[in-house]
C-alpha positions in Angstrom: 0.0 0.0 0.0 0.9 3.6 -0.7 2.5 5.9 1.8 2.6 9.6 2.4 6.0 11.3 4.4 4.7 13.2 6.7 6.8 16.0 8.5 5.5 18.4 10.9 7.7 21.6 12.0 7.6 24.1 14.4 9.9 27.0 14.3 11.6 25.5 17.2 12.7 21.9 15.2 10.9 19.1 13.1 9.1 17.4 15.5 7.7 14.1 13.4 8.8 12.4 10.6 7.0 9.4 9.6 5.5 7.5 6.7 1.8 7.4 7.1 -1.4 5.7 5.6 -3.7 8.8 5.5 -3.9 12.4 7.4 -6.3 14.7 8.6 -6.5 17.9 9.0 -8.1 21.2 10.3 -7.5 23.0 7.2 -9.1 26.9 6.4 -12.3 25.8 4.1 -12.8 22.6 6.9 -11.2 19.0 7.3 -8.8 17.8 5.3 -8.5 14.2 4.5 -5.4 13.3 2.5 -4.6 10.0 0.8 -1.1 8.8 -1.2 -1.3 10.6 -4.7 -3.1 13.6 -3.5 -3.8 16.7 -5.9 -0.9 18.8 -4.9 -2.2 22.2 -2.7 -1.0 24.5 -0.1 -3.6 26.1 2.7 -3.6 27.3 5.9 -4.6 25.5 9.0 -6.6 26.1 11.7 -6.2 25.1 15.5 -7.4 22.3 16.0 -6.1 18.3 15.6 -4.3 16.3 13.3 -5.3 12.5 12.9 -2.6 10.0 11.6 -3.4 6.5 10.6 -0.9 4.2 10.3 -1.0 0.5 10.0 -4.3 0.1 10.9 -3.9 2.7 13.8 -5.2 6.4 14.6 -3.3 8.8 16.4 -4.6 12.3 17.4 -2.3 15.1 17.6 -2.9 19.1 18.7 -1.8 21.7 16.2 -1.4 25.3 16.1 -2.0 28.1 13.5 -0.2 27.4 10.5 0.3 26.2 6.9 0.4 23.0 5.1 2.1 21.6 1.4 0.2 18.4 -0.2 2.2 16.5 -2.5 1.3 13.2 -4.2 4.0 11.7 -1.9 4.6 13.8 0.9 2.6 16.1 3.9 4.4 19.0 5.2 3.3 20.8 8.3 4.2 24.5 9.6 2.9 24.8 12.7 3.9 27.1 16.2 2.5 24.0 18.4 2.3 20.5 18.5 1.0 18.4 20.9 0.4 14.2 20.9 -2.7 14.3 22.5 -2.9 11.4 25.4 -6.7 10.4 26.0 -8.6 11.1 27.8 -7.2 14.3 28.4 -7.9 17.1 26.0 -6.1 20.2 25.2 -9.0 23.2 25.2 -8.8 24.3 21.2 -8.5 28.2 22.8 -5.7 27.2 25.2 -4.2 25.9 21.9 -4.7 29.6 20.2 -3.7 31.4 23.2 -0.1 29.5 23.3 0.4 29.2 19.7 -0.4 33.3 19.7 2.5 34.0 23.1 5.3 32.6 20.8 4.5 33.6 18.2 4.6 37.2 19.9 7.7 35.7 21.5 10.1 35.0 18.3 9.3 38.8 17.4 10.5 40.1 20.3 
């Protein structure tokens, strides 16, 4: 079966680098589901959280503001946070805003 690359990266360091089955996404217009050989696009992203599957298994992660490249092959993630989310405990979507916004502010100053 096909596999996407996916990379997520904060301005910090790349934080995950991993072939996957599928992602998706809080993208601008809604969620984004993306397969191997998607059409290629670039968007922004919302708060909000990023599902992985992989062999069979979902992971949920938390994500900040940010942008996102599609490629046939390949997911690429700019984020300012990133968070794998351990259940049952959920990180409030605003608390997610509200720290992505305080470093963002922070790398400026």
């Amino acid at each position: 079966m096909a596999t996407l690359r996916l990379e997520i990266v904060t301005p910090e360091e790349k934080i995950y680098s991993e072939d996957v089955d599928m992602v998706t996404l809080p993208g601008s217009e809604g969620e984004l589901g993306v397969y191997p050989k998607h059409v290629p696009l670039l968007t922004t992203l919302m708060p909000g959280e990023l599902r992985v599957l992989k062999n069979g298994r979902e992971t949920a992660m938390a994500i900040g503001e940010g942008f996102v490249e599609i490629r046939a092959d390949a997911v690429s993630v700019l984020t300012c946070l990133f968070q794998i989310r351990c259940a049952p405990r959920r990180t409030p979507l605003r608390a997610l805003k509200l720290s992505c916004s305080r470093r963002i502010a922070n790398l400026d100053s």
